[in-house]
N, C-alpha and C positions, 0 to 999 in steps of 0.2 A: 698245341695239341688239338687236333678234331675228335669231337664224338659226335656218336649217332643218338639222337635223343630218344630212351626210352617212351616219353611221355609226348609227344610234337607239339600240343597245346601251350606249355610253358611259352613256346618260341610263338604264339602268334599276333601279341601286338606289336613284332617288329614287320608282320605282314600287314597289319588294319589296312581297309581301303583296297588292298589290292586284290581287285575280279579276276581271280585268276584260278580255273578250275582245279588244274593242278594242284596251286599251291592246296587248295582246302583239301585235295585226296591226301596228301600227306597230312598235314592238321590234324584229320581227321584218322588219322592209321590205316586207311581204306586201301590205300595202294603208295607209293614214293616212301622218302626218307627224309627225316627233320635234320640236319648238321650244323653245329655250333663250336667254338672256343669254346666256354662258359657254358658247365651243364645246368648248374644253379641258378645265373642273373644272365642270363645271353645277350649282350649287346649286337652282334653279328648271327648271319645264321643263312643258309641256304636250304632250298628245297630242290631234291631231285629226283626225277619220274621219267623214266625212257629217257629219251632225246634233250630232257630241258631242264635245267638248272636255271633258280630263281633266288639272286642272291639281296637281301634287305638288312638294314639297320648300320652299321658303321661299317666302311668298306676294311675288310681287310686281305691281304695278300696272301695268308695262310691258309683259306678256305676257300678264294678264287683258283689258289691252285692244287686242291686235294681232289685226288677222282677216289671216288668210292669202288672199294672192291668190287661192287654189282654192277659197275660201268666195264663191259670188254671193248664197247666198240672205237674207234678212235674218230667220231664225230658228235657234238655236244653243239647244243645251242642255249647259250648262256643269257637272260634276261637279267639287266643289271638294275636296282630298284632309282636309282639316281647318277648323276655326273660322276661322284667320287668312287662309285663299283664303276663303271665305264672305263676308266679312267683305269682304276687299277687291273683288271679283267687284259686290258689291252696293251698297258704294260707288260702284265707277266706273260702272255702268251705271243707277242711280239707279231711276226709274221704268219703264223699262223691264225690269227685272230681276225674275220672279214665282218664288220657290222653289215648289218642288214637292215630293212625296213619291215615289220609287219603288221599286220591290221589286226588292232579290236574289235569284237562286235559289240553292240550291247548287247545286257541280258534282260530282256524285259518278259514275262510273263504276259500271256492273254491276248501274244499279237498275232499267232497264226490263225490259219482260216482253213479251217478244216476239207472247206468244200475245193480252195481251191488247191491246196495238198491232191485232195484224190483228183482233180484236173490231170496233175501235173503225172501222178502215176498213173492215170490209163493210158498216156500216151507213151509209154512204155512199146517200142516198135514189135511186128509179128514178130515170131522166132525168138523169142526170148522170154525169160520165166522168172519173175522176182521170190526168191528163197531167204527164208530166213537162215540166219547163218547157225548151223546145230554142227554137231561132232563131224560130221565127213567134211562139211565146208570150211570148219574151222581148221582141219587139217591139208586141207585144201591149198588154204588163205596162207597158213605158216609156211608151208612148200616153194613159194614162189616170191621173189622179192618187191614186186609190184606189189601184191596183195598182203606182205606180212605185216604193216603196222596197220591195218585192220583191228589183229589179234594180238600180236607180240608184247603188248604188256602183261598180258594174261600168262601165270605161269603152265595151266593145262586148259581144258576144256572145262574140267569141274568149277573153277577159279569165274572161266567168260561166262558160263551158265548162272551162273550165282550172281555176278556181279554186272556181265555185260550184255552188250545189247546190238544185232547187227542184223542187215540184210544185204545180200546178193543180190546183182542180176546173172543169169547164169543162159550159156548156151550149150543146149545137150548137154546138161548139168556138170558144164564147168565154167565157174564163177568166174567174168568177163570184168565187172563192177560192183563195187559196195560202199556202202557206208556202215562205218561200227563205231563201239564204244573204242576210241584210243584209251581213256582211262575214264573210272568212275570217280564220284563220290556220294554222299549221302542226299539222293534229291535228284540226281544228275549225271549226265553222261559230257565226258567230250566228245566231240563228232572228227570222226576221222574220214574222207571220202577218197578214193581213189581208183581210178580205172585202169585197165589193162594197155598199153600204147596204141596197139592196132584196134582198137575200138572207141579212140575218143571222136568226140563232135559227133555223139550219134543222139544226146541227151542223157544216155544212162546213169550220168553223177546227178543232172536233176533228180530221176525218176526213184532212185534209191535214198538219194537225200530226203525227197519229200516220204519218202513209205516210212525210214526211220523214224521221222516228225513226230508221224501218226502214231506210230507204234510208242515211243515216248510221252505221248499225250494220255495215251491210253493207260499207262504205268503211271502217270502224276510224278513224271522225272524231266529232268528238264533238260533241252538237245542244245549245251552251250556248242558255241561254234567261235573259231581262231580262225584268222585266215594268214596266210603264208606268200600271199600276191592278190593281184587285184581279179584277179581270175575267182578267187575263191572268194573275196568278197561281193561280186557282180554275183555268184551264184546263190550265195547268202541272201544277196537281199529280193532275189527272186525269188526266192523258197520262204519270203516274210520279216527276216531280222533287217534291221539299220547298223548302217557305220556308226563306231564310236567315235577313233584316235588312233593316227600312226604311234607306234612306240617304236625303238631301239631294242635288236636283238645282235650277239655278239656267236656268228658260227665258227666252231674251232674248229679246223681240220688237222688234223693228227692229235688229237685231244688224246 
């Protein structure tokens, strides 16, 4: 039997160690879900938030293969904490199961540079106008599948206002590029960046990335960043962060 843990904390020295923003927004009750066998002594346990499922502490088969009611969509990216979730994860989803590779960043404090953050957003090209993301552009953002996981962990606007954190580049105030909070926690945002098709290779995921920065510096929140290819990490570390460590992610397609 799975339950949903009242309390998420019980479940977190089966995470220690693990820098994973996510994981703490659940943890923390901020945003995701805590899932375990054992609501008492949890030897097993996943955390899941949007897209990603993070399973730690002894592998089991029962909770590799439960979707949570609040899961509709039928693609999951699964982070197994060692070989024997890998291992089971890929067992039970069989063919549908594609490992992948993606990049850590570190998380270090105190390394950006402020001056050359605003470098990087004045050259934000004419014709275009960096907005922060408020109620029109968040409805905006939801409208359009390019632009939805911007916002899409956020269940309204009142929820990203409170919690979240985002800016547009917008032409004739419709939102081309941004970067936002994918999810929060206490301290922190994850960085989500993502640009329209017909408008990449123009800079505007630098220029938005760097403005969030600022804007995060300014709050005393911290702009972790995950990267998904080497694309995102080259832009990472132009905007100030270092590579960590490749890890093992496991995409389910018909999840």
């Amino acid at each position: 039997m799975v339950y949903e843990m009242a309390n998420p904390s019980v479940a977190s020295a089966l995470f220690d160690g693990w820098e994973e923003t996510l994981i703490w927004s659940c943890l923390q009750g901020v945003m995701g879900k805590i899932y375990v066998t054992d609501m008492q002594h949890p030897v097993s346990a996943m955390a899941v938030l949007g897209d990603f499922t993070f399973f730690a502490g002894d592998a089991n088969v029962e909770l590799a293969a439960y979707k949570p009611h609040m899961c509709t969509q039928d693609f999951m990216i699964m982070i197994p904490q060692n070989k024997e979730w890998e291992h089971t994860i890929m067992n039970y989803y069989g063919t549908k199961a594609h490992p992948v590779q993606r990049y850590a960043i570190k998380k270090e404090l105190h390394i950006f540079h402020p001056e050359k953050l605003s470098g990087i957003v004045a050259s934000l090209p004419d014709g275009y106008q960096l907005c922060p993301i408020d109620e029109p552009l968040y409805r905006l953002c939801k409208a359009h599948p390019w632009s939805l996981d911007l916002v899409s962990q956020y269940k309204d606007y009142a929820q990203y206002s409170r919690l979240g954190l985002g800016i547009a580049v917008c032409r004739d105030g419709i939102p081309v590029s941004g970067a936002s909070s994918y999810a929060s926690y206490r301290g922190g945002i994850e960085i989500e960046i993502d640009t329209r098709k017909d408008y990449r290779r123009q800079g505007l995921a630098s220029v938005c990335g760097a403005k969030l920065i600022l804007e995060c510096l300014k709050r005393n929140l911290y702009p972790s960043w995950d990267a998904q290819n080497r694309w995102s990490v080259a832009l990472a570390e132009k905007l100030g962060y270092h590579y960590s460590h490749t890890y093992t992610a496991i995409e389910i397609i018909g999840y």
